[in-house]
mmCIF file of the N, C-alpha and C atoms, coordinates in Angstrom:
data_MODEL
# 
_entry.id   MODEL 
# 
loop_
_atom_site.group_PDB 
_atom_site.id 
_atom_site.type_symbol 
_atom_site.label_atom_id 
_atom_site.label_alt_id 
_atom_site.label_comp_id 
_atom_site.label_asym_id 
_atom_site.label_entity_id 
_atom_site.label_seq_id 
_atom_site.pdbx_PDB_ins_code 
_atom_site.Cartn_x 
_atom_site.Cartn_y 
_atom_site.Cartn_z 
_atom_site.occupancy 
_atom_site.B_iso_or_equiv 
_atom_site.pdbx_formal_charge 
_atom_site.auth_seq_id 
_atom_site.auth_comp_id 
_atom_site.auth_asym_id 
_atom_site.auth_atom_id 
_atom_site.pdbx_PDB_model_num 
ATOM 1   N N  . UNK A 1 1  ? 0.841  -1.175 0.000   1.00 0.00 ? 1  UNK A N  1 
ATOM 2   C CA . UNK A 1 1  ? 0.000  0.000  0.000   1.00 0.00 ? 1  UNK A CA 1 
ATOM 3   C C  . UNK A 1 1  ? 0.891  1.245  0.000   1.00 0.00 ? 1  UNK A C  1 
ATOM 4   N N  . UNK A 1 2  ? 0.608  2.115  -1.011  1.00 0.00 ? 2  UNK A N  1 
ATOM 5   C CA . UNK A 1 2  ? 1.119  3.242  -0.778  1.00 0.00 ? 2  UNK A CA 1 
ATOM 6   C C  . UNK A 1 2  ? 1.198  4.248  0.185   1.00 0.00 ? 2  UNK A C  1 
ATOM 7   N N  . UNK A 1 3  ? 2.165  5.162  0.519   1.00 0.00 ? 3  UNK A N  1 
ATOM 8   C CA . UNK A 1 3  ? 2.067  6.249  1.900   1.00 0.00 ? 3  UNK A CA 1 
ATOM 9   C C  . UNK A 1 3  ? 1.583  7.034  1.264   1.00 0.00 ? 3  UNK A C  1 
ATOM 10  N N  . UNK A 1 4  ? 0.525  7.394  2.696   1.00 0.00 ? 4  UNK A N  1 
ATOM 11  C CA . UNK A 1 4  ? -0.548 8.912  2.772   1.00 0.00 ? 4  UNK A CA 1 
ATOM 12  C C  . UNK A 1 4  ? 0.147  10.235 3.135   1.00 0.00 ? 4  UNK A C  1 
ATOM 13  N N  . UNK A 1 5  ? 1.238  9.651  3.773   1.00 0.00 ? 5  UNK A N  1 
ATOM 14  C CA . UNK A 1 5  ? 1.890  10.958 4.422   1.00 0.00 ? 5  UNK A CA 1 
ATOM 15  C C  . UNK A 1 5  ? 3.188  10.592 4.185   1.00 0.00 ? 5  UNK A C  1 
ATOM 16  N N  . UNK A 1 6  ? 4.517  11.562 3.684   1.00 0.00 ? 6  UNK A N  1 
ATOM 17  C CA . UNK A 1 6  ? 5.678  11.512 3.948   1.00 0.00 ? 6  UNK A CA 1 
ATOM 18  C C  . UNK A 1 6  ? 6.289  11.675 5.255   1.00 0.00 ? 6  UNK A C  1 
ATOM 19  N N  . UNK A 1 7  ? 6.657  11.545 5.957   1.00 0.00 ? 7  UNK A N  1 
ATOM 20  C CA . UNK A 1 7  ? 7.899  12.479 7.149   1.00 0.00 ? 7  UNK A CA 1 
ATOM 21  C C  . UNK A 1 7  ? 8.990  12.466 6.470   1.00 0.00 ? 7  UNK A C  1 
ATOM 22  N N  . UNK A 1 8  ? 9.577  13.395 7.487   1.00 0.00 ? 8  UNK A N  1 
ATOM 23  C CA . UNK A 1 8  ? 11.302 14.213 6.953   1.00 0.00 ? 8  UNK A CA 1 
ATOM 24  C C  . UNK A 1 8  ? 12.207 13.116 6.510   1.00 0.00 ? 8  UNK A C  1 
ATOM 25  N N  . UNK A 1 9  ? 12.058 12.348 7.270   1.00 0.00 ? 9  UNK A N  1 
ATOM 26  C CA . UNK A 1 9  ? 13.035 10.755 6.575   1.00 0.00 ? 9  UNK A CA 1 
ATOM 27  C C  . UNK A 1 9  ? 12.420 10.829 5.269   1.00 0.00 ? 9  UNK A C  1 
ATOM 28  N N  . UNK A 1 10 ? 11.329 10.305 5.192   1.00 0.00 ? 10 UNK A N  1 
ATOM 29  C CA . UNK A 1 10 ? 11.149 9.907  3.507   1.00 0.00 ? 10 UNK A CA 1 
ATOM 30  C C  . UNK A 1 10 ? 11.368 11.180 2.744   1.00 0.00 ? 10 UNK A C  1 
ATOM 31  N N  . UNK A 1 11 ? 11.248 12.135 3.110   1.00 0.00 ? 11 UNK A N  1 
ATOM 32  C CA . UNK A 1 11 ? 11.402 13.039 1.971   1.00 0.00 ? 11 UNK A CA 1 
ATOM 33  C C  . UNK A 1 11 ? 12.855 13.399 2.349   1.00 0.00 ? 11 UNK A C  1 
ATOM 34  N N  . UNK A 1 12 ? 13.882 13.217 3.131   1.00 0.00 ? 12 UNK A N  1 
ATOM 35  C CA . UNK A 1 12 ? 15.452 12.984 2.718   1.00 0.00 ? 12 UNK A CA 1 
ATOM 36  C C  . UNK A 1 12 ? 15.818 12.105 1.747   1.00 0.00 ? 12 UNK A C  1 
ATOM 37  N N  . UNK A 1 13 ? 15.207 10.844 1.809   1.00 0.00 ? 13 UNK A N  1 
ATOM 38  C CA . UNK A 1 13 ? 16.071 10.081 0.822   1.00 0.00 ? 13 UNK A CA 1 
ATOM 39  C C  . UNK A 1 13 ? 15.067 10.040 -0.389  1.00 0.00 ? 13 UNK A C  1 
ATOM 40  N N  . UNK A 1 14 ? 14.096 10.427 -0.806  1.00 0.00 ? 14 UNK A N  1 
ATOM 41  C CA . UNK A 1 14 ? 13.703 10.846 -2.221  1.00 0.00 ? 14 UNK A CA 1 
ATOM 42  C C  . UNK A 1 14 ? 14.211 12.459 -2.422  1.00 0.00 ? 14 UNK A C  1 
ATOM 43  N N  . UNK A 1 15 ? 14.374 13.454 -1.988  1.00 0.00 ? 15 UNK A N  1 
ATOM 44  C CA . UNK A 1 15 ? 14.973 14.108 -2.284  1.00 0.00 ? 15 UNK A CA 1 
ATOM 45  C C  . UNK A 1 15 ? 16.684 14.476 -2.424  1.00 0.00 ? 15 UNK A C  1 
ATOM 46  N N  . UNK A 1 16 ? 17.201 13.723 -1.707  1.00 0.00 ? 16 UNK A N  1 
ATOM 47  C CA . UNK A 1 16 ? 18.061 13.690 -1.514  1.00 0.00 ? 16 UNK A CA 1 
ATOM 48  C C  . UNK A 1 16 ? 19.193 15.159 -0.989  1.00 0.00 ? 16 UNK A C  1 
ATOM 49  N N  . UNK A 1 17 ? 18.301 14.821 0.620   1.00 0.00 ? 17 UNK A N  1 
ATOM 50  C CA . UNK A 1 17 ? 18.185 16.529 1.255   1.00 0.00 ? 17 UNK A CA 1 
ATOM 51  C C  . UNK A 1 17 ? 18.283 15.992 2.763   1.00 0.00 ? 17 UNK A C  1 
ATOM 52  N N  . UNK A 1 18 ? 19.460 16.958 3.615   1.00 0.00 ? 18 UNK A N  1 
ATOM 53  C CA . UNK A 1 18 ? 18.993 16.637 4.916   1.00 0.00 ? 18 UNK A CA 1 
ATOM 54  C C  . UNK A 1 18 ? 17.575 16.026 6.240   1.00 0.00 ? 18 UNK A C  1 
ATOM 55  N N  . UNK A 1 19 ? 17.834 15.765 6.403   1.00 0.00 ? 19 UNK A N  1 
ATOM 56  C CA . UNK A 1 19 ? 16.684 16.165 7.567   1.00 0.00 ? 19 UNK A CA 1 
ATOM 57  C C  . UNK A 1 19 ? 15.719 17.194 7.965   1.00 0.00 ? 19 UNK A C  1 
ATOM 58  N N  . UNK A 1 20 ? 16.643 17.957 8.434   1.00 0.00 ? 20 UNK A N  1 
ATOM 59  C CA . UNK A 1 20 ? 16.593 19.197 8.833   1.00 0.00 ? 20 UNK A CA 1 
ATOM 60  C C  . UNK A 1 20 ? 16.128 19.679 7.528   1.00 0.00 ? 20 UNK A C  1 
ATOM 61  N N  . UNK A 1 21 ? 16.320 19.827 6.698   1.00 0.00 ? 21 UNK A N  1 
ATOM 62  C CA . UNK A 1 21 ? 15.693 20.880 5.244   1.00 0.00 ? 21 UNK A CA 1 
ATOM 63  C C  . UNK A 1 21 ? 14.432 20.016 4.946   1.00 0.00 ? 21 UNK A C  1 
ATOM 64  N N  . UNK A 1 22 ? 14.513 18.770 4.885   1.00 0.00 ? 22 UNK A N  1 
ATOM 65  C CA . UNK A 1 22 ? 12.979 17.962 4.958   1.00 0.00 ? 22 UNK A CA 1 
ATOM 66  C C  . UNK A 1 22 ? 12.001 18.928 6.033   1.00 0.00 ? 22 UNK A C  1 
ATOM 67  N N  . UNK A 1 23 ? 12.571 18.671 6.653   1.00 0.00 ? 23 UNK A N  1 
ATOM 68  C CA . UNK A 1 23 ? 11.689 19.299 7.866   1.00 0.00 ? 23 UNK A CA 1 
ATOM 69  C C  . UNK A 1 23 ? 10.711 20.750 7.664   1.00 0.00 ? 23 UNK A C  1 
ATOM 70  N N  . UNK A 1 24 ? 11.881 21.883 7.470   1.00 0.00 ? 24 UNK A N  1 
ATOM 71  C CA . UNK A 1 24 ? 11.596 22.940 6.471   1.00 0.00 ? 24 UNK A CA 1 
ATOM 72  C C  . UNK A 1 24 ? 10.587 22.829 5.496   1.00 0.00 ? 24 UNK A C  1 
ATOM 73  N N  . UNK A 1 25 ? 11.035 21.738 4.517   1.00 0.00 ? 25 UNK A N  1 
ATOM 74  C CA . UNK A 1 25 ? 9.842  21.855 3.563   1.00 0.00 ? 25 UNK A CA 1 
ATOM 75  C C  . UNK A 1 25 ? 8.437  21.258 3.723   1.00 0.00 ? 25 UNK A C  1 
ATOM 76  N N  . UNK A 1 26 ? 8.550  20.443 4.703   1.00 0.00 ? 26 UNK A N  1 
ATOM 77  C CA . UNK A 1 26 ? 7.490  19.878 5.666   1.00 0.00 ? 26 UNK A CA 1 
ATOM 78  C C  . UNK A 1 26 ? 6.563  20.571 5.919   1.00 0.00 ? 26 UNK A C  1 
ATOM 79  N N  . UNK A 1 27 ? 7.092  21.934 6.516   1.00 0.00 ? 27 UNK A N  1 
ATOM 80  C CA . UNK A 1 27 ? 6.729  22.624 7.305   1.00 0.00 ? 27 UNK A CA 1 
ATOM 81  C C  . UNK A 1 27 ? 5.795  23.957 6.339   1.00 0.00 ? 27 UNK A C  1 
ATOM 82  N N  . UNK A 1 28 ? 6.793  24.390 5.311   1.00 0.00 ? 28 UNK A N  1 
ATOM 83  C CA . UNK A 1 28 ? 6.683  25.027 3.748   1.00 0.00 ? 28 UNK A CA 1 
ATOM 84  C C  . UNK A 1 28 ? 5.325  24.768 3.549   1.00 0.00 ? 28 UNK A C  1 
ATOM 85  N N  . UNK A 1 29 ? 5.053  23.344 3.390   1.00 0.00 ? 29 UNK A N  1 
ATOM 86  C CA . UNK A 1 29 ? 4.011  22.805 2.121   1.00 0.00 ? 29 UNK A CA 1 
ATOM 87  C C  . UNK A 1 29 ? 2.847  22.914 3.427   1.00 0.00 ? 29 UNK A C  1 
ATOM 88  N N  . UNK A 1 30 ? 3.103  22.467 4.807   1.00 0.00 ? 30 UNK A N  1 
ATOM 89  C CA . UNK A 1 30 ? 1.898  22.824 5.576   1.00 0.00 ? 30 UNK A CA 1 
ATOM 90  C C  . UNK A 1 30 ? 1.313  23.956 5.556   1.00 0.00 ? 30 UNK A C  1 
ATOM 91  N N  . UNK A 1 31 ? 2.456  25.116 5.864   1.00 0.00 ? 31 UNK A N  1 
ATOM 92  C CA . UNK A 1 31 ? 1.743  26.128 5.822   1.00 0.00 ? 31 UNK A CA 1 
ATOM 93  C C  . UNK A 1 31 ? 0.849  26.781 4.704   1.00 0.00 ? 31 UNK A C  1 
ATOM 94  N N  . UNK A 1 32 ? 1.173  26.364 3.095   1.00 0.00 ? 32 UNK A N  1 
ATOM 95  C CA . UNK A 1 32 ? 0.570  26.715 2.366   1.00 0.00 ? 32 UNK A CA 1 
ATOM 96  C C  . UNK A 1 32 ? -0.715 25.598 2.166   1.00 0.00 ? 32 UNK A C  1 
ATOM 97  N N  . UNK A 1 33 ? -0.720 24.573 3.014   1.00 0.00 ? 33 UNK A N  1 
ATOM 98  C CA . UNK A 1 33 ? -1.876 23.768 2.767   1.00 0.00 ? 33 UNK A CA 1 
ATOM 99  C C  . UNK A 1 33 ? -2.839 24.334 3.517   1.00 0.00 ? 33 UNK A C  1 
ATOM 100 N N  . UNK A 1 34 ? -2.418 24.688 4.445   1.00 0.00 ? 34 UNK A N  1 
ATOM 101 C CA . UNK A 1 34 ? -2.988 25.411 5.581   1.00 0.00 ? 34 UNK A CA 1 
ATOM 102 C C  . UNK A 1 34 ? -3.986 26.915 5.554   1.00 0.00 ? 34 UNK A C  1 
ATOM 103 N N  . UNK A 1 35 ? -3.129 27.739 4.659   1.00 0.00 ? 35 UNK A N  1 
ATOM 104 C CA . UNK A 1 35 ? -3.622 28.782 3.919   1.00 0.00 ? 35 UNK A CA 1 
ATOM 105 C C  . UNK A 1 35 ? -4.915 28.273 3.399   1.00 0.00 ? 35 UNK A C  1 
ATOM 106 N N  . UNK A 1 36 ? -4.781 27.336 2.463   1.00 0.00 ? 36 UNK A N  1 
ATOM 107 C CA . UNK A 1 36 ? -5.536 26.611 1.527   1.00 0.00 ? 36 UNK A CA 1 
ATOM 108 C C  . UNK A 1 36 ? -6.762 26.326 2.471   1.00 0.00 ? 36 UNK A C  1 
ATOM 109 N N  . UNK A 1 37 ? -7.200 25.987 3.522   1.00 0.00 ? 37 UNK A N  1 
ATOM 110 C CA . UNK A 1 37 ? -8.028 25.647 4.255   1.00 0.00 ? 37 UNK A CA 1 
ATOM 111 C C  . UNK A 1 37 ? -7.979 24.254 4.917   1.00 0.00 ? 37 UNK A C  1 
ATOM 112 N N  . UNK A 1 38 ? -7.164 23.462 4.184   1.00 0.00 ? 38 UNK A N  1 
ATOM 113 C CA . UNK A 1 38 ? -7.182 22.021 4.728   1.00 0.00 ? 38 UNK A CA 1 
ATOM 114 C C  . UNK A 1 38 ? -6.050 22.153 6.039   1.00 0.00 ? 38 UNK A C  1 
ATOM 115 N N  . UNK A 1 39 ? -6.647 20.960 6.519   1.00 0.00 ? 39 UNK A N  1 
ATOM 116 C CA . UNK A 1 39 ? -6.360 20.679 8.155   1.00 0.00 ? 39 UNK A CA 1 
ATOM 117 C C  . UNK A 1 39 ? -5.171 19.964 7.463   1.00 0.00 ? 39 UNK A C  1 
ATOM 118 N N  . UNK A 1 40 ? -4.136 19.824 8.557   1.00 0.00 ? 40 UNK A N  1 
ATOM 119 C CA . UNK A 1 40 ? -2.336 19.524 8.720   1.00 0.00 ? 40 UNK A CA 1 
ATOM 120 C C  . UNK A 1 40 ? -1.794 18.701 9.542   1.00 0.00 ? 40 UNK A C  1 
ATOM 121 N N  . UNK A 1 41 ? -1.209 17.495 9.519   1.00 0.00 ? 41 UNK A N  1 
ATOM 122 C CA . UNK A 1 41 ? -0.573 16.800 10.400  1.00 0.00 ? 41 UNK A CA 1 
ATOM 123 C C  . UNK A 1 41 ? 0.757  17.345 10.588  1.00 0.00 ? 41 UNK A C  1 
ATOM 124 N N  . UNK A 1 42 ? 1.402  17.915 11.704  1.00 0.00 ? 42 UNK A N  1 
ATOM 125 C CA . UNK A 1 42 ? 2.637  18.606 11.885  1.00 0.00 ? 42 UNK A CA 1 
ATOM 126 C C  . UNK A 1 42 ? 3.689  17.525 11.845  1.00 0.00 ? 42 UNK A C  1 
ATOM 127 N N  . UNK A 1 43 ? 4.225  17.826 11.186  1.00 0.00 ? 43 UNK A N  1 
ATOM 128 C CA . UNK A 1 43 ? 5.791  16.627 10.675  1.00 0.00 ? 43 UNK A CA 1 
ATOM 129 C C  . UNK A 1 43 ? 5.054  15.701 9.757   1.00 0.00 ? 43 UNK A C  1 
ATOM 130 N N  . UNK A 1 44 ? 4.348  15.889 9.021   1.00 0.00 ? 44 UNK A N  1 
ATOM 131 C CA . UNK A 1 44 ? 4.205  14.687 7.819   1.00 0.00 ? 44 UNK A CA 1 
ATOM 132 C C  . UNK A 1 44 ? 3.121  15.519 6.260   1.00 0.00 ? 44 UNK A C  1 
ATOM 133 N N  . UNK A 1 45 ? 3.632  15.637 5.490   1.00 0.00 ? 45 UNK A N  1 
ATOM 134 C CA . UNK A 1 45 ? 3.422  16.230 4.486   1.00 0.00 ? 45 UNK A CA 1 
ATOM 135 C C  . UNK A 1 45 ? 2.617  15.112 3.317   1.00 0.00 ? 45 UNK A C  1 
ATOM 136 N N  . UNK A 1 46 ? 1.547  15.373 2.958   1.00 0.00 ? 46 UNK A N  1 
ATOM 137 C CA . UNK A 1 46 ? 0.794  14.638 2.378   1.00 0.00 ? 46 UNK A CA 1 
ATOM 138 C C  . UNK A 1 46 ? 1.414  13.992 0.926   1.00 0.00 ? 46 UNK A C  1 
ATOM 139 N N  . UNK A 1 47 ? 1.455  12.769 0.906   1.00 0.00 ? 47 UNK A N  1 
ATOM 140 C CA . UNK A 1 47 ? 2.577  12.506 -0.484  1.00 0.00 ? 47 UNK A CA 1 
ATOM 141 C C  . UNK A 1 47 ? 1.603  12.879 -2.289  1.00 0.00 ? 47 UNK A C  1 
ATOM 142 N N  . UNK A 1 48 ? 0.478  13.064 -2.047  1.00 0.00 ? 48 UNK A N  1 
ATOM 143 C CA . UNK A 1 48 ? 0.606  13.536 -3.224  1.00 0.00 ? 48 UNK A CA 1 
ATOM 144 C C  . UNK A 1 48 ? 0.484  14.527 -3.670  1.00 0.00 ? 48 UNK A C  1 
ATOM 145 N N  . UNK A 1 49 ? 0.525  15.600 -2.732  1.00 0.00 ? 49 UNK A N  1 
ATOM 146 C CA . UNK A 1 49 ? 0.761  17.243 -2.420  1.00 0.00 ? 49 UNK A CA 1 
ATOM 147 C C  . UNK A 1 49 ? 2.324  17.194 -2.604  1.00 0.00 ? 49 UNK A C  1 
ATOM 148 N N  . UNK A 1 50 ? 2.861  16.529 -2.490  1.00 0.00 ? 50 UNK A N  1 
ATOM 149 C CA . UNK A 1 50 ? 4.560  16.487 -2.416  1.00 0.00 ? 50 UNK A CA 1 
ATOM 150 C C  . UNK A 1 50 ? 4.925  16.240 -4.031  1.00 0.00 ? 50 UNK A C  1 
ATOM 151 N N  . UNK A 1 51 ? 4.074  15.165 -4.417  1.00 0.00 ? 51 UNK A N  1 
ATOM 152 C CA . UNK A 1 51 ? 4.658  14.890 -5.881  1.00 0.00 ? 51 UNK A CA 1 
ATOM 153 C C  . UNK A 1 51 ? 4.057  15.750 -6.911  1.00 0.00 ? 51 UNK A C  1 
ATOM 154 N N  . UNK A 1 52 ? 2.883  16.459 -6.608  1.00 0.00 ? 52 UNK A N  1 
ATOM 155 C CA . UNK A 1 52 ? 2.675  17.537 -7.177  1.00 0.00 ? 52 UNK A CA 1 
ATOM 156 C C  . UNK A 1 52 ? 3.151  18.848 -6.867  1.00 0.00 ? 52 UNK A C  1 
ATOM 157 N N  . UNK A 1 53 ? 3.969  19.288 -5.924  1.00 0.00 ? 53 UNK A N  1 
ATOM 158 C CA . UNK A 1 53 ? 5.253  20.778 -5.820  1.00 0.00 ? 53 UNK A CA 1 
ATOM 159 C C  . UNK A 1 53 ? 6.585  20.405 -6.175  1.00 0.00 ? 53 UNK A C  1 
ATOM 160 N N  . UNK A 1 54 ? 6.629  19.029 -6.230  1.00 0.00 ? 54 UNK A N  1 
ATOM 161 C CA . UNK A 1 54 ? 8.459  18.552 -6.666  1.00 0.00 ? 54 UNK A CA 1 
ATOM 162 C C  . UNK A 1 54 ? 8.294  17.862 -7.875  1.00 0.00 ? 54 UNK A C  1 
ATOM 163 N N  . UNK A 1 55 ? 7.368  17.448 -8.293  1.00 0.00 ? 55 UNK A N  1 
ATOM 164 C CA . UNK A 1 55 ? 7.685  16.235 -9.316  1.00 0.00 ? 55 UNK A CA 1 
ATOM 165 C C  . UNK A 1 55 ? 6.237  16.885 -10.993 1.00 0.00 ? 55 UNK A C  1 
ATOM 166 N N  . UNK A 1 56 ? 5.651  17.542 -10.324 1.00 0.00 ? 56 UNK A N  1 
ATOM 167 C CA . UNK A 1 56 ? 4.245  17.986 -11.136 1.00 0.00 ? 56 UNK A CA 1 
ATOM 168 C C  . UNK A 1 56 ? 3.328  16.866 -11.122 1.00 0.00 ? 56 UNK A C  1 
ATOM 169 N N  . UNK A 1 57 ? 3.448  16.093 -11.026 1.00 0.00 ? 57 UNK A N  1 
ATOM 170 C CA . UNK A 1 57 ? 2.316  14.863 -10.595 1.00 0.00 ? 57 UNK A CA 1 
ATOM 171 C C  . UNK A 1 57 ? 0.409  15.359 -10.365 1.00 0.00 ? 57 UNK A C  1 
ATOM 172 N N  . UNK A 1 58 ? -0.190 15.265 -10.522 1.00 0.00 ? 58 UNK A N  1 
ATOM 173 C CA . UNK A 1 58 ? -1.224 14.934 -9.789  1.00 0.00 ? 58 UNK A CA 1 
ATOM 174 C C  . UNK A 1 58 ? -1.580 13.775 -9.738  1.00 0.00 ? 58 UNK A C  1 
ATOM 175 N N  . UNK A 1 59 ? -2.617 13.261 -8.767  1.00 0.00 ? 59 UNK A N  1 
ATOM 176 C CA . UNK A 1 59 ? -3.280 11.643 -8.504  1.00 0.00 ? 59 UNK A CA 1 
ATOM 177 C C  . UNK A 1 59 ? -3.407 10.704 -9.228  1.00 0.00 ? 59 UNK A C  1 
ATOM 178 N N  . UNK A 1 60 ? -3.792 11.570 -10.635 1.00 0.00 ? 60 UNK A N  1 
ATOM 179 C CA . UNK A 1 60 ? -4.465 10.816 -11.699 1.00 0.00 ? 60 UNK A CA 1 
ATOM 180 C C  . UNK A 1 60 ? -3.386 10.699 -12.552 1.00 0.00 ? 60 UNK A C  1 
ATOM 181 N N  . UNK A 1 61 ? -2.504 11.139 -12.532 1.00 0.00 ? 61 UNK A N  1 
ATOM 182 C CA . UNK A 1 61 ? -1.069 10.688 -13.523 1.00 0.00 ? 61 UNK A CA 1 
ATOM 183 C C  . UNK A 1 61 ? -0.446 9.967  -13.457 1.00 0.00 ? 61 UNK A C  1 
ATOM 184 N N  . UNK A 1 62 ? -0.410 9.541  -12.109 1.00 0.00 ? 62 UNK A N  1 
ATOM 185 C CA . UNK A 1 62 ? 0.257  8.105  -11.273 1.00 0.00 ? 62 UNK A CA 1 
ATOM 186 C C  . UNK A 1 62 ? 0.974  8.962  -10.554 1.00 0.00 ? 62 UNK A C  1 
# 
């Protein structure tokens, strides 16, 4: 089954980025989800909100 949520680990080693800057962008993509109106799990960034700001992805593209 695929992940619903990244944490800073997984998005270090697909990005290939500290921790600490995972974290950051963790934090980045919450706050603008947040803006957005949707509710936020603090330290875990939704993975296909992730592959659509890093990769252009949406759901339906795979």
């Amino acid at each position: 089954m695929a992940k619903q949520f990244y944490t800073a680990q997984d998005l270090s080693e697909l990005l290939s980025v500290s921790e600490s800057k995972a974290y950051g962008l963790i934090r980045t993509m919450n706050e603008e989800l947040q803006n957005q109106g949707f509710l936020v799990v603090r330290g875990r960034a939704p993975a296909a909100y992730v592959e659509k700001r890093f990769f252009g992805l949406s759901g339906e593209d795979g």
